[in-house]
N, C-alpha and C positions, 0 to 999 in steps of 0.2 A: 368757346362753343356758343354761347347766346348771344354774339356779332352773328355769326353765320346763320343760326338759326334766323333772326330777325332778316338780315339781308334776305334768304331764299323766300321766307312769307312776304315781304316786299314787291320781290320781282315775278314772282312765281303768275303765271296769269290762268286761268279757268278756261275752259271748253265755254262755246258762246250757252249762255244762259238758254234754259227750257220753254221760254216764254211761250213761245211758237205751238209746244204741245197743246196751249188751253187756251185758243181763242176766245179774243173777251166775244160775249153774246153783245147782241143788238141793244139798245135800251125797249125796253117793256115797261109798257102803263103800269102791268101787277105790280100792289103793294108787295113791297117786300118784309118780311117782317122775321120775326124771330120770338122764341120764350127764354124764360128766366126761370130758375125752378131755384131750388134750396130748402134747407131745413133752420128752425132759429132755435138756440137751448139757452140754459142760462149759464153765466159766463162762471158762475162760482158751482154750484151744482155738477153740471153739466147736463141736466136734465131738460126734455123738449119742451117747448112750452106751445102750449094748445091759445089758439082764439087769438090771435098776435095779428093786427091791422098791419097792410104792407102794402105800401101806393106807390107810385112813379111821382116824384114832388114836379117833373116836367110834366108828365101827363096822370093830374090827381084822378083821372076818370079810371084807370087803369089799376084797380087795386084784385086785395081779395085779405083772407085770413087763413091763417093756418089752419090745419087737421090735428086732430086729437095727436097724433105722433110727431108735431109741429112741422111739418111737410109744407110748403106755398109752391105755386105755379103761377107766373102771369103769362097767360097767354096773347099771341096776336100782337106783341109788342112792335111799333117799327123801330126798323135798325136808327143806330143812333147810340148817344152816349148820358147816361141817367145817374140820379141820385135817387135809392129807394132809403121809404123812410121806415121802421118799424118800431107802433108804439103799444102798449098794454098797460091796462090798471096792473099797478105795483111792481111797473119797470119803468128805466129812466128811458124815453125813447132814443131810438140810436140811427143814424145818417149812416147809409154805406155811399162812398161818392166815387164821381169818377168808373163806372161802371161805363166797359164799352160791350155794345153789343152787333155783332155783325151776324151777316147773312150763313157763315160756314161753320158758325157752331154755337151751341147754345150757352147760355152762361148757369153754372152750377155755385152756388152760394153757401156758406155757412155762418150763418152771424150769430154772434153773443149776445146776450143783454144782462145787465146790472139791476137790481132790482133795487127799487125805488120807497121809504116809507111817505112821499110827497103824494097826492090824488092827481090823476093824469092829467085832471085840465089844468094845475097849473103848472106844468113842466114841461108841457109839451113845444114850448119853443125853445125851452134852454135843450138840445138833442146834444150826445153825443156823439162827437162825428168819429169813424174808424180809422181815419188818419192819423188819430191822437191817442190811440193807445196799439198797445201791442198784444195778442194773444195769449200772453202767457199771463194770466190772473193773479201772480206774487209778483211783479212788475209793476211798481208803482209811478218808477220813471227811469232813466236813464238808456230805455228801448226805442227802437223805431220800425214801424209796419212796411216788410217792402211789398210792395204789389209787383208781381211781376212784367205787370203790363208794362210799368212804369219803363223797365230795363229794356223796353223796345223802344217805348217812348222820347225819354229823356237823351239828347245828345249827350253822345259821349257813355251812354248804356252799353251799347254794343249786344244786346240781347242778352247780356254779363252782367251775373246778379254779382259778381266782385266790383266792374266799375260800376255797379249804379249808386253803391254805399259813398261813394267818393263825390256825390252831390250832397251828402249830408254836413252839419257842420260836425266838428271834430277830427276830422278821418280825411288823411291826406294818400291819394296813390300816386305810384311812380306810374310813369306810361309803359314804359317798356317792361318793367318785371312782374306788374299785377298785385304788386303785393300791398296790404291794405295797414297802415300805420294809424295808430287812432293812439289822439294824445301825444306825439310823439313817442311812443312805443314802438319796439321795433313787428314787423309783420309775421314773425316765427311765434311772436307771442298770444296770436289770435287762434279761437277756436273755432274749429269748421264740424259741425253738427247736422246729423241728417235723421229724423224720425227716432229722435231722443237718446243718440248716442256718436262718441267723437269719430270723425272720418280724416281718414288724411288728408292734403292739402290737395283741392279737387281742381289741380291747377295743371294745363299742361306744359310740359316740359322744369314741372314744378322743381323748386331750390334752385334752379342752375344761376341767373340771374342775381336774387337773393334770397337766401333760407324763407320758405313762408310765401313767393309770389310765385310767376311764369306767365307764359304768354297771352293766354286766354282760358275762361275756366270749362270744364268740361259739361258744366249742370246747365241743361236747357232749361228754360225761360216755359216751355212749350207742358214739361210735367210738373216743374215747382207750382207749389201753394203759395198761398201767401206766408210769409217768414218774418223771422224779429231777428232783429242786429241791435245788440249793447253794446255800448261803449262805458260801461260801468257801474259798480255796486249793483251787479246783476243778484236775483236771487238765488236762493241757499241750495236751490237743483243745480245748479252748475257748477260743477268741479274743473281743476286743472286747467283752468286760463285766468290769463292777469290783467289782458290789457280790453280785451274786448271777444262777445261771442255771435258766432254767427248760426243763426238757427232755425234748419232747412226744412221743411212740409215739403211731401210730395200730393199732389191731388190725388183723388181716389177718380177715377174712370167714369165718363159717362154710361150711366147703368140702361139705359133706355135708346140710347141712338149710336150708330157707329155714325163715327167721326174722324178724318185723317187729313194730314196738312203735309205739305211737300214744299220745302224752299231750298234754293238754289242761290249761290253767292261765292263771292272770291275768296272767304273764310270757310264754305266745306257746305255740303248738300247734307238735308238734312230729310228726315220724313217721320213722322210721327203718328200714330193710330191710340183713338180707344174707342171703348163699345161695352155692349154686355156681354158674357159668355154663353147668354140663353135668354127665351124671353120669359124664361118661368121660375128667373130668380134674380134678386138684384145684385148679382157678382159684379165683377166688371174688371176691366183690362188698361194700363196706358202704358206705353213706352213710347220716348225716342232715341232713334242711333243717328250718329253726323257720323262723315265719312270725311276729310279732310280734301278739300281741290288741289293743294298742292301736294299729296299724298294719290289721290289721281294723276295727275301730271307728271309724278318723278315714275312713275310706274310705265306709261306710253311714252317717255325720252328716249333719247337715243344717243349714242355716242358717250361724252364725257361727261357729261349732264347723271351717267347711269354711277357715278362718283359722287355724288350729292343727292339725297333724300331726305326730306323731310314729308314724315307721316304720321298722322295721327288720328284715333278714331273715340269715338265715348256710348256710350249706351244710359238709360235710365228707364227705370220702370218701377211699375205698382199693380200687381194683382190683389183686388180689394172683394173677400168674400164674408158678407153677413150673414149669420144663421140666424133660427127663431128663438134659441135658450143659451148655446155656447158661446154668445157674444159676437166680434167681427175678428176674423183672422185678414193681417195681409202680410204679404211676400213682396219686397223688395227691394231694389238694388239699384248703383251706381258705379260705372268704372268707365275706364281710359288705357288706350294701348298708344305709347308714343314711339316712334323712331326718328332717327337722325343720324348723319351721314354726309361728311364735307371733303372735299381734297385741299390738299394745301393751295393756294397762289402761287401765278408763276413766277417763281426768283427773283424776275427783274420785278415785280408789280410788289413786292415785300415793301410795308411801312413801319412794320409792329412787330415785334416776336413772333408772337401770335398767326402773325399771317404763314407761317411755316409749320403750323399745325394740322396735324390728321386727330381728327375727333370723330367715336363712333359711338351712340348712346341706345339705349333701349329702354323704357319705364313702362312700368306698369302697372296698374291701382286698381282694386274692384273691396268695395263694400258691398254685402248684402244681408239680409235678417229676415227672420218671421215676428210680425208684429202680432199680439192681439189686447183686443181692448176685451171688458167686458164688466155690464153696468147691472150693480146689484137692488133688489128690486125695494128693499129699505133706501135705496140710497147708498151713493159709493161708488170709485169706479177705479176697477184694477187695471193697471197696462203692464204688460212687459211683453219685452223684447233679447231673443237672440241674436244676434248678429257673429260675422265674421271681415275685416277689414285686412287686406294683403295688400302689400305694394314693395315692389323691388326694383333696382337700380343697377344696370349695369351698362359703365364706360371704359370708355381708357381713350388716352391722346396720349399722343406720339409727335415730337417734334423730327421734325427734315434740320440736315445744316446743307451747307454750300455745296457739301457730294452729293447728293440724294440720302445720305446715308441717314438711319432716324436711330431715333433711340427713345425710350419710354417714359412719361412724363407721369401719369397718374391711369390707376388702375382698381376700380370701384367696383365690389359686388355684393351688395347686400341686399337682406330678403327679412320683410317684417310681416308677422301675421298674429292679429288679435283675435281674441275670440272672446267676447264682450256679453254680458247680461245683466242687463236693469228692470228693474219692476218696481212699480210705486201703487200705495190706493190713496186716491185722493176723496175726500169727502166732506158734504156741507154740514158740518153737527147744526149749527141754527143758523136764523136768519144774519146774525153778526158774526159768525164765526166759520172758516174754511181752513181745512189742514190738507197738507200734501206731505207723504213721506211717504220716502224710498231708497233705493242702495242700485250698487253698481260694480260690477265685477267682471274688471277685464283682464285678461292672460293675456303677456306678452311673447311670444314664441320670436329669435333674433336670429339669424345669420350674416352675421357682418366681414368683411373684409376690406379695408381699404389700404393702399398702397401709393407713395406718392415719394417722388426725388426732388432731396432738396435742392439741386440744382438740376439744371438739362443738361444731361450727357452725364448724367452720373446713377448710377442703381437706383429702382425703387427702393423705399423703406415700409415698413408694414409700420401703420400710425394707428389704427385700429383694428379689433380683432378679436371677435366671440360668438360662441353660439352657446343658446339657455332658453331660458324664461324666468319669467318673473309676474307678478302679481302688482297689479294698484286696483286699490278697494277703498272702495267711499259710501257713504250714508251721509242722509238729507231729511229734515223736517223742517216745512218752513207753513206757519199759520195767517190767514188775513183775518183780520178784525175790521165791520164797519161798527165804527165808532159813534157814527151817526150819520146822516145822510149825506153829509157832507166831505167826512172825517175818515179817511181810512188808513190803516196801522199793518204792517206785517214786521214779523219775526221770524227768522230762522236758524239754523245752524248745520254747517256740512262739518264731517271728517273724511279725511282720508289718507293713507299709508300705502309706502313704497315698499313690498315685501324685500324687494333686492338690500334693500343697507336700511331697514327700518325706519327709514323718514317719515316722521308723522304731521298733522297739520288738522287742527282744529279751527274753524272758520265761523263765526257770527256776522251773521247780514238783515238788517233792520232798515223799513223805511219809512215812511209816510206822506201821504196827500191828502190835502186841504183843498175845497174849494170854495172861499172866499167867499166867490158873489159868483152870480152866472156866467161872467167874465172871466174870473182870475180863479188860477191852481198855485198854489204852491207847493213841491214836494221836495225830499230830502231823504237820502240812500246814504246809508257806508256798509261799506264791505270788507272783509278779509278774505284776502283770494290766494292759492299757492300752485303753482305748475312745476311739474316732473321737466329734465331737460330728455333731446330724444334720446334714445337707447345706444347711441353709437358715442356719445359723449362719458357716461360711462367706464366705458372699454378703451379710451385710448389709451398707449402702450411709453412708458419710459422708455426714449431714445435709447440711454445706457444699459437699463438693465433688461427691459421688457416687461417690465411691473405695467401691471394696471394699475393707474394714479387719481379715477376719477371714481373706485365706486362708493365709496361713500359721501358725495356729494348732497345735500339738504334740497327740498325745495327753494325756489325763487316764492319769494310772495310780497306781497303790495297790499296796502289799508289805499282803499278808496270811500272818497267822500264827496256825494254829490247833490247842489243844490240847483233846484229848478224852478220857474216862474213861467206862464205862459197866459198869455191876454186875448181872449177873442174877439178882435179887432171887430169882424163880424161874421155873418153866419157862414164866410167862404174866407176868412182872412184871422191869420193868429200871427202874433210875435211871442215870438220863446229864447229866454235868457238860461242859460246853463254857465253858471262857474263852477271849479274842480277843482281838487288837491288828488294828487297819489303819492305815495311815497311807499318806495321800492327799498327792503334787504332782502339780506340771504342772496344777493346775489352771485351768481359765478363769475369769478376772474380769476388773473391770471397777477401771481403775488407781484409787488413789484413792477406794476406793470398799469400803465391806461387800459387794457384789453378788459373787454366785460360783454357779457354777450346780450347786453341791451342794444347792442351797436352789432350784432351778430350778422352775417349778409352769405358766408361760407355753408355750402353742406355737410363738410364736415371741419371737426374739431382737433387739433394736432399735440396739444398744449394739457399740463397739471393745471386745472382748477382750484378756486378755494372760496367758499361764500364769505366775503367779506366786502361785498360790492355794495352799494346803497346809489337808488334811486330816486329824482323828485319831478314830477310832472303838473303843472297848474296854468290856468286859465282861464277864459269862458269862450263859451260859446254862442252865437245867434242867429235865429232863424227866423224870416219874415216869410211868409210861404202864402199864397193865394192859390186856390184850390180851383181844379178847372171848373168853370161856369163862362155860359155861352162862349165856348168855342178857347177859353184863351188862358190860361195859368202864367205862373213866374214862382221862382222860389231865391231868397237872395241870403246866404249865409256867410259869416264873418266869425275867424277861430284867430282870436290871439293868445299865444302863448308860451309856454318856459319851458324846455326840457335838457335837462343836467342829469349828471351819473358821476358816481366814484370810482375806480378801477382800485385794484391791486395795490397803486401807489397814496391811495385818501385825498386825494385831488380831484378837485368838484371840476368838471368839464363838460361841453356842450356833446350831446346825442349826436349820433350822426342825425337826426329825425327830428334834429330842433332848428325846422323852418322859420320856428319865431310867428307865421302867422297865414293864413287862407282864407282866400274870399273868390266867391263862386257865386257867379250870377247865370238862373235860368231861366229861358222864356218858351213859349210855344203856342202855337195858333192852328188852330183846326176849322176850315172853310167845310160846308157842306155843299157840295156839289152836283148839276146833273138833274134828272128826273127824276121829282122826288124827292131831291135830296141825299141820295143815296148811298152817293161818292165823297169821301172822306179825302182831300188835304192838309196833310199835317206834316208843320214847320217846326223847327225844334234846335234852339241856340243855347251852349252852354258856354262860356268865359270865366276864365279861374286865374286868379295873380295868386302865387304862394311864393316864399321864401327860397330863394333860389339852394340847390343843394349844400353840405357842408363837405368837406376834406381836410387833410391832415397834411399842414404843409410837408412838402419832398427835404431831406437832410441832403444838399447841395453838396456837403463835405465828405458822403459817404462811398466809398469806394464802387463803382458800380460797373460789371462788365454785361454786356447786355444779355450774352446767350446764358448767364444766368435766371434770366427772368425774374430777376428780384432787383425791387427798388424800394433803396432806405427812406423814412419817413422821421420828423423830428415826433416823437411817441410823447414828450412833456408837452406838445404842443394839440394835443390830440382835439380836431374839430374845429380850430379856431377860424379859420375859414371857409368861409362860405361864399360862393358863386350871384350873380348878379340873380334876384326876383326873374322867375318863370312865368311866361304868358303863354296859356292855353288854349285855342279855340277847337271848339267839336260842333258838328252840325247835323242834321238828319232830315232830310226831305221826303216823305210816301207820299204815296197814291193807293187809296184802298177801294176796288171798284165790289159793290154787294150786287149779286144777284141773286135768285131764288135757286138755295141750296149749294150756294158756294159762294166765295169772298176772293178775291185776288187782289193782290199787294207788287207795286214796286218800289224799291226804297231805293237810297244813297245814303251812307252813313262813313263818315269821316271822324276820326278820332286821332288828333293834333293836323288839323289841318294848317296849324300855323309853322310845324314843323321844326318845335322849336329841341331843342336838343338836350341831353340828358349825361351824366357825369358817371360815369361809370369806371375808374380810377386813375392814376396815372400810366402812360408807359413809356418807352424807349422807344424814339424818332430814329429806324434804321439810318436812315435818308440824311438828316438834321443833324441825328447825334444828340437831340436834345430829349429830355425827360419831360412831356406836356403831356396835361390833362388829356384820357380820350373819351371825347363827347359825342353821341351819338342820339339822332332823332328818329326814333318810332312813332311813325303817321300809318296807321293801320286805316284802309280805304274798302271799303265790302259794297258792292253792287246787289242785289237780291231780288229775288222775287218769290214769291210765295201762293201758294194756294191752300186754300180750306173747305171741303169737298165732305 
């Protein structure tokens, strides 16, 4: 099914782009210009902070200070790309960098600051810059800040806040399945988080591929906030992920101006809008919906073309309303409607089993929730949030033999819906001490059915199979202590329990940062983390008898432990060392057996479990990064490292996801162009060498006819092979033309334009008669253009 998927987004071509609609205007003497607005609080507090100096460090003339409710405005700004600086008696001052700001919409801010017991003049050049930490205040380190600009930016982004993580070091992606590997862990073990609670995998055509990836993600670039991605010893608010979390901000809507952007591309047309809901309150509105081009396309085919569809659609939004006493309520949401749709090849054109396959799929995913904050007037601040996440799955393939005649190969229908509620109050008791605690209550509501023939041409079997619920509930307190201005200390502690089979897990996560001298940090995180397997794992059913084998299964859990070093080269340049240990029990396997679902890549699960697995992940990582100033950035990272697992059998063997080692070099260069300057080209190279894939040699001895569709493997040799180093190239060329009250964009973005190809298992050579690797290269190409209006 994810051959044919990838082939029809390949070929599939778009209606000629809309360019035409928006003639570029003339050039114009008028300055073109634009504002910046924002609010700055404090990072532990969360309270505004009044009287906060805020300059342009490009243009110092350009300042102001906040309002009593910490509000700032720069007005009259010309378009262009800034670093503002914001400093106050008894905060440490802080750099937001890489700020772009163009003619079609305004830039909306919200910065933190640290409070400082040092006097502002002498601190004022040690700032710290917002590249270097992350938002979440119990984060002392092992987070990273994505900007989402970045994901447009950064070749190889794709406007894809999944591939942008994959320029960071630790964190290895496949091309073709999306799925995001950090540490050597496998991608089913990552958490996807949207406005403080887990969402499903916001991927579409998510699992098919492997458990955890798919093709491209559904979450626009266009409504995310700025967001934190861990890869480890995350804080004591995070439950139920092991290897890494990822952790989604939607913006809040521009409260004062309607705003609306429209692009158009070989990957789906897109239009996005926000505004206020009036001018006599500061509500406000944002959503975008894409529409799929190749989902346009299969719609106006004709002929036998009307036998293959691929369609897919996503929406996201935020209605954000603040009252004068009840706090801020907002309503938001995220979802994906996927189709797909292939006929078999014609007989003579058969290579693969496979290519005699009918595949027909449906998905679909939506999270949404009522948020509200609200900050009490001592001090304090309560959130929670409702929510409900749904996603279901229904396929089936059929294989064709040499009559036409098919018979039924696998037969999927299952339907999940949570209905989730966390609340936390967080509060500053003094100037050294900060506590956050809260809890988290989700209901799982399951309809599962899956059905699959162990061989082709022989009956389904039902392998899993259940409808219930069940409960997993967690509690969180985790405290920061500044220890002194230098010195800071958190502690915390999660639980949580599986109502279904009483699995419990008590979790301790401590960290600390030092900062040296004005140059150097040192920090140091461990964690205990435990993750629930999904709900279908479970329920799968004894072949012989029909028992359910798996439900009392324990958590998966992993101690992580992470040290950090990082050096400010200078005021636009850092080097950061990261080494790591993790080490994984409790894991599920299969007794007996290599099989352990560290190495998991199937959507579903067929097999008796038993945790007796153990896992061990170590390396370091490093990151040379130069931050854009006049025009030009680079970021150069290098991850070596080890990752081994135990199976059923107590046999240490290599992860499928043990590449051994990744190195990723980025560049980019931004010319200002035109009258004025006004006109932005921007160049953008990313080059990656990783470890070429791993497999499990083929048993050459083993009986194999092919319309079985199975092909034996030596299982004691599990991983020992591995594929020649992978080379990458991604590239991205715009044009950003600004004129007064709108911005237009043409890009090129190319992601493997080297085309290099990707290992996706063995099969049977109809043709050959031989059993050879089938490797396939995903070079995803998007044309675009864009307006901001």
């Amino acid at each position: 099914m994810f051959y044919k998927i990838m082939s029809i987004l390949k070929n599939k071509m778009p209606m000629l782009l809309l360019s035409l609609l928006f003639p570029i205007s003339a050039y114009s003497q008028q300055t073109v210009s634009q504002q910046i607005r924002g609010v700055i609080k404090d990072q532990l507090s969360g309270e505004a902070i009044p009287m906060v100096s805020v300059k342009l460090l490009e243009l110092p003339g350009i300042s102001t200070q906040t309002t009593a409710d910490g509000h700032f405005s720069l007005q009259n700004v010309p378009i262009g790309r800034y670093s503002i600086q914001t400093s106050c008696v008894g905060y440490t001052p802080t750099v937001i960098n890489e700020i772009i700001l163009s003619s079609g919409k305004e830039v909306l801010l919200e910065i933190t600051m640290l409070t400082s017991e040092v006097a502002l003049k002498d601190v004022v050049i040690n700032y710290v810059s917002n590249k270097e930490q992350v938002s979440n205040k119990m984060a002392l380190t092992g987070g990273r800040l994505l900007r989402m600009e970045e994901a447009s930016r950064y070749a190889g982004g794709m406007d894809d806040p999944a591939r942008l993580v994959s320029s960071f070091a630790g964190v290895s992606l496949n091309v073709g399945n999306n799925g995001i590997s950090v540490h050597g862990n496998a991608p089913s073990l990552l958490q996807w988080r949207m406005e403080g609670v887990e969402i499903p995998n916001p991927n579409h055509f998510a699992d098919i591929a492997t458990l955890g990836g798919g093709v491209l993600s559904s979450l626009s670039t266009n409504v995310l906030a700025n967001s934190d991605f861990y890869i480890g010893a995350f804080p004591a608010e995070y439950n139920n992920a092991v290897s890494g979390v990822f952790d989604m901000k939607l913006r809040k809507g521009n409260n004062r101006k309607y705003e609306h952007t429209f692009q158009a591309g070989l990957l789906g047309l897109d239009f996005a809008s926000e505004g206020p809901f009036s001018k006599n309150s500061d509500a406000s509105y944002l959503f975008n919906y894409r529409y799929s081009t190749t989902g346009l396309m299969s719609k106006i085919s004709s002929g036998d073309h009307k036998n293959q569809l691929l369609d897919y659609q996503d929406l996201n939004f935020k209605l954000n309303f603040p009252t004068r006493r009840a706090g801020t309520f907002s309503i938001w949401g995220t979802g994906l409607v996927d189709k797909f749709r292939n006929k078999k090849e014609q007989e003579a054109n058969w290579k693969y089993t496979d290519d005699g396959k009918y595949s027909e799929m449906k998905q679909t995913t939506a999270t949404a929730g009522i948020s509200h904050q609200y900050y009490l007037a001592n001090g304090g601040t309560f959130r929670s949030t409702l929510a409900s996440s749904y996603s279901s799955n229904e396929a089936i393939e059929d294989y064709y033999d040499d009559t036409e005649n098919t018979s039924p190969y696998l037969n999927v229908d299952s339907r999940y819906t949570n209905l989730i509620f966390t609340s936390s109050f967080d509060k500053q008791y003094s100037s050294r001490h900060t506590n956050k605690t809260g809890f988290t209550l989700t209901r799982m509501q399951y309809n599962m059915h899956f059905e699959l023939a162990p061989y082709i041409g022989n009956s389904l079997e039902s392998i899993a199979e259940g409808t219930g619920h069940t409960n997993l509930i967690s509690a969180y307190s985790s405290s920061r202590f500044e220890l002194s201005d230098k010195l800071s200390a958190t502690i915390g502690i999660n639980a949580q329990m599986l109502n279904l089979n009483k699995s419990r897990a008590i979790e301790p996560r401590a960290s600390i940062r030092w900062q040296t001298s004005p140059k150097n940090v040192v920090s140091l995180a461990y964690g205990l983390h435990s993750r629930m397997e999904k709900m279908d794992v479970y329920y799968v059913k004894d072949k012989i008898t029909g028992h359910q084998v798996n439900q009392n299964l324990d958590f998966i859990k992993t101690h992580h432990i992470l040290l950090s070093y990082q050096y400010k080269i200078s005021e636009n340049m850092s080097l950061k060392a990261e080494p790591y240990f993790q080490y994984l029990f409790n894991v599920p396997v299969i007794a007996d057996s290599s099989y352990s679902v560290l190495n998991r890549s199937l959507f579903y699960v067929e097999d008796a479990l038993v945790n007796q697995g153990k896992g061990r992940n170590f390396g370091v990582d490093v990151t040379l990064e130069k931050y854009l100033n006049k025009g030009f950035y680079y970021i150069m990272t290098a991850s070596i490292f080890d990752s081994k697992y135990t199976g059923g059998d107590g046999i240490w063997h290599n992860t499928k996801f043990n590449r051994r080692f990744i190195v990723n070099g980025l560049a980019g260069k931004e010319w200002r162009l035109g009258v004025q300057k006004r006109d932005v080209l921007s160049v953008n190279l990313k080059l990656t060498l990783q470890g070429g894939d791993r497999y499990t040699p083929v048993d050459e001895t083993a009986s194999f006819n092919p319309l079985d569709h199975k092909i034996g493997y030596e299982e004691t040799k599990a991983y020992t092979k591995q594929f020649a180093p992978l080379f990458l190239a991604n590239y991205s060329i715009s044009y950003r033309i600004n004129r007064s009250k709108r911005a237009q964009e043409f890009a090129v973005k190319w992601l493997n334009a080297t085309g290099t190809k990707e290992y996706y298992g063995h099969a049977y050579n109809l043709k050959s008669g031989n059993i050879e690797p089938k490797k396939q290269a995903t070079s995803l190409f998007n044309i675009l253009y864009r307006i901001d209006f």
